[in-house]
C-alpha positions in Angstrom: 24.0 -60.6 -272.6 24.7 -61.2 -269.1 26.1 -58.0 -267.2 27.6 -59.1 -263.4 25.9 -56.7 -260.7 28.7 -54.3 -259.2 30.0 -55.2 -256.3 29.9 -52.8 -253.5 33.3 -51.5 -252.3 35.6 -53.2 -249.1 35.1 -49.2 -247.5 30.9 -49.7 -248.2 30.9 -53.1 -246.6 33.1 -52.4 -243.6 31.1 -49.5 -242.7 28.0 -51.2 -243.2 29.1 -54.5 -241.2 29.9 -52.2 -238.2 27.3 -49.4 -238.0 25.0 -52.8 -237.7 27.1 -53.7 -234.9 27.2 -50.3 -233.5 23.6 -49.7 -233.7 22.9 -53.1 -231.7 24.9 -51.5 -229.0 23.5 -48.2 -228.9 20.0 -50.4 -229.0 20.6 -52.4 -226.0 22.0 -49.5 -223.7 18.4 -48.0 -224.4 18.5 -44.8 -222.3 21.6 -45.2 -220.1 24.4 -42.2 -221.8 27.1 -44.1 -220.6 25.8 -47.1 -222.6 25.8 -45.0 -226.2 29.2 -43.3 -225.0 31.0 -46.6 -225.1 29.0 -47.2 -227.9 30.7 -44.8 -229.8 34.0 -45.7 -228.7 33.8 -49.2 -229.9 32.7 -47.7 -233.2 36.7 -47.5 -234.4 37.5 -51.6 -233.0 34.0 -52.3 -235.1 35.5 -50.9 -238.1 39.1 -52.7 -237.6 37.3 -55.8 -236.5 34.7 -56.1 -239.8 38.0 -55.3 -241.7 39.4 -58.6 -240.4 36.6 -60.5 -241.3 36.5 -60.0 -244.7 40.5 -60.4 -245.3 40.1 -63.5 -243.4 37.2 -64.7 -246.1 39.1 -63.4 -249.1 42.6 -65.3 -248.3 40.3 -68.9 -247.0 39.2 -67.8 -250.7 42.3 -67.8 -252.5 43.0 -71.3 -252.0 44.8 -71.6 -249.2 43.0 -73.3 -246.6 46.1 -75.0 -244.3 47.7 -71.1 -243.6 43.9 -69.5 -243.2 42.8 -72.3 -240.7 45.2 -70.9 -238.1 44.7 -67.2 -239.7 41.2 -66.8 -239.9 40.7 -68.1 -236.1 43.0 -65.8 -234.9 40.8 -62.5 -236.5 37.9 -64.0 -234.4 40.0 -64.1 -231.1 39.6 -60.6 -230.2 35.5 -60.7 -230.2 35.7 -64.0 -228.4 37.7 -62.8 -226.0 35.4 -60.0 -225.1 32.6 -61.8 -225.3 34.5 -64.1 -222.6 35.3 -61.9 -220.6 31.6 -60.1 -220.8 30.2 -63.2 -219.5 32.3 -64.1 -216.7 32.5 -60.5 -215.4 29.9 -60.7 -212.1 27.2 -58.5 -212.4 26.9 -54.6 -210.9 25.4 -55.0 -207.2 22.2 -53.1 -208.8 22.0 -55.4 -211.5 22.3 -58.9 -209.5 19.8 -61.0 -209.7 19.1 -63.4 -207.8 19.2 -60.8 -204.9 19.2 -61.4 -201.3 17.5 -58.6 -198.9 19.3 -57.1 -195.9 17.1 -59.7 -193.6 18.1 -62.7 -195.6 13.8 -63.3 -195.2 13.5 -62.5 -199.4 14.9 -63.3 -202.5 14.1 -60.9 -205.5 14.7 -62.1 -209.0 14.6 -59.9 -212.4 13.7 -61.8 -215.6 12.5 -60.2 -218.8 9.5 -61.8 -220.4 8.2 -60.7 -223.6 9.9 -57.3 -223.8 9.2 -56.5 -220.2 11.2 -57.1 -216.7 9.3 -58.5 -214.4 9.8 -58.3 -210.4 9.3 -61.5 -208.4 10.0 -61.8 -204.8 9.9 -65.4 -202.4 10.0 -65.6 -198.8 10.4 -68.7 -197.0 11.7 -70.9 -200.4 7.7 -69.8 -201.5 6.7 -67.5 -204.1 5.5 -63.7 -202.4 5.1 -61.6 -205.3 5.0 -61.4 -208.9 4.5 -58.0 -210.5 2.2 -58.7 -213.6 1.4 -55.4 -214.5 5.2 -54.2 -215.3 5.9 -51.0 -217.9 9.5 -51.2 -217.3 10.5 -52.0 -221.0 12.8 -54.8 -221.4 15.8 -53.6 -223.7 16.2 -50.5 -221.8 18.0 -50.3 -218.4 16.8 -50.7 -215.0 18.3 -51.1 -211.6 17.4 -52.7 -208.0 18.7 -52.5 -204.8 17.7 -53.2 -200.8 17.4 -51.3 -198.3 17.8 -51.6 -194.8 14.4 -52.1 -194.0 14.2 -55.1 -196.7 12.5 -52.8 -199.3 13.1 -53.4 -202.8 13.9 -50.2 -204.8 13.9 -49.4 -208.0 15.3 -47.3 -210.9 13.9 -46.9 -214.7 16.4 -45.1 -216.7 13.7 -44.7 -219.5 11.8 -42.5 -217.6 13.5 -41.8 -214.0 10.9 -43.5 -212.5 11.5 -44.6 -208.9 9.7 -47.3 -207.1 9.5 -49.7 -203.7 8.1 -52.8 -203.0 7.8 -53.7 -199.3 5.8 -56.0 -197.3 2.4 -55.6 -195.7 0.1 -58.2 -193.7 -2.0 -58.2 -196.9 1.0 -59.0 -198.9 3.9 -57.1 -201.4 2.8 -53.8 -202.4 4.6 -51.3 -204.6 4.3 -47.9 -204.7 5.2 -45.6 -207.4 8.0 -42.7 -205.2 8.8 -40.3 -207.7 11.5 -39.3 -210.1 15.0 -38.9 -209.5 15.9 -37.2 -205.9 12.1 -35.9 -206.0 9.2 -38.2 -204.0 5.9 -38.2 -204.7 4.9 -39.6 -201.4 5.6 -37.5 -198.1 6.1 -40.9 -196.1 9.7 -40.3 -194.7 11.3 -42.9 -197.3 14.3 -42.8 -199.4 16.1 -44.6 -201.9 19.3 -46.0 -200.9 22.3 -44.1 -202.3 23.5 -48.1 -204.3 20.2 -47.9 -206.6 21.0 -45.9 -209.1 24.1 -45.9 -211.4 27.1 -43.9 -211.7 25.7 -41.5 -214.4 22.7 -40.6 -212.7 24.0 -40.8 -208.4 26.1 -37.7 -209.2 22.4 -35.9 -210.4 20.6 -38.0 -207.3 22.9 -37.8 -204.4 25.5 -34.9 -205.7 
């Protein structure tokens, strides 16, 4: 005799369609507060949004395929919307890459490869720099910005690590300034007040 598995509940199936969802969030801000804050305030549109999924399933189910084909579309707008709008919005200044320095001499791109971002730099339309020996971890957060003297800073929220890259006749170096407000090296440098983001200025430069 045959007995037919029970199914789990709409309530079990919501909630477990959209802590996925809210757990890839709270993933890919890594260590940035503001990133699991909104995170946690999506969690209630998740719930809603999961909801409409499966109503949208059940009724294309029910044998009514000309009303769902307009219906079902319609649950989806909302995400694709947002997801529109995510990928048009430009990208923070400290987050742009390609970025020009001050100079216009250098060009600094971010990429992530493997699960690391990588720092390259090009002068002239040539490549000048390449960091190969990155730590900064890929999924969590990091931020760049110039300064005036065409040095290329650097923020890791996973750690609040600060570093600099700047030219020298033997070529880019970096140097590894501090943490936060505090420097390391007693060479007269700063970081420039646009490096680091809104949650973590007001401990830098408050």
């Amino acid at each position: 005799m045959n007995r037919k598995r029970p199914k789990p509940s709409d309530g079990a199936l919501i909630e477990a369609h959209a802590l996925l969802l809210l757990g890839s969030i709270v993933y890919r801000a890594g260590g940035n507060p503001l990133g699991v804050f909104f995170g946690l305030l999506t969690y209630p549109f998740l719930l809603a949004f999961s909801r409409a999924i499966q109503l949208g399933i059940r009724a294309g189910m029910r044998g009514r395929p000309l009303r769902n084909a307009v219906r079902v579309p319609l649950y989806f707008s909302p995400i694709v919307i947002l997801l529109l709008v995510n990928h048009f919005l430009p990208d923070p200044p400290n987050q742009a890459s390609p970025s020009r320095s001050p100079s216009g001499r250098y060009v600094m791109r971010m990429s992530i490869v493997g699960n690391r971002w990588i720092v390259s730099i090009r002068g002239g339309g040539l490549p000048r720099y390449r960091d190969r020996d990155s730590d900064f971890v890929g999924h969590l957060s990091v931020y760049w910005h110039w300064d005036r003297q065409d040095r290329l800073w650097l923020y890791n929220s996973d750690t609040g690590g600060v570093y600099y890259w700047h030219a020298t006749p033997d070529g880019w170096q970096k140097v590894d300034w501090g943490y936060g407000h505090t420097g390391s090296k007693d060479d007269g440098t700063r970081p420039p007040e646009g490096l680091f983001p809104d949650y973590a200025r007001k401990q830098v430069h408050g």
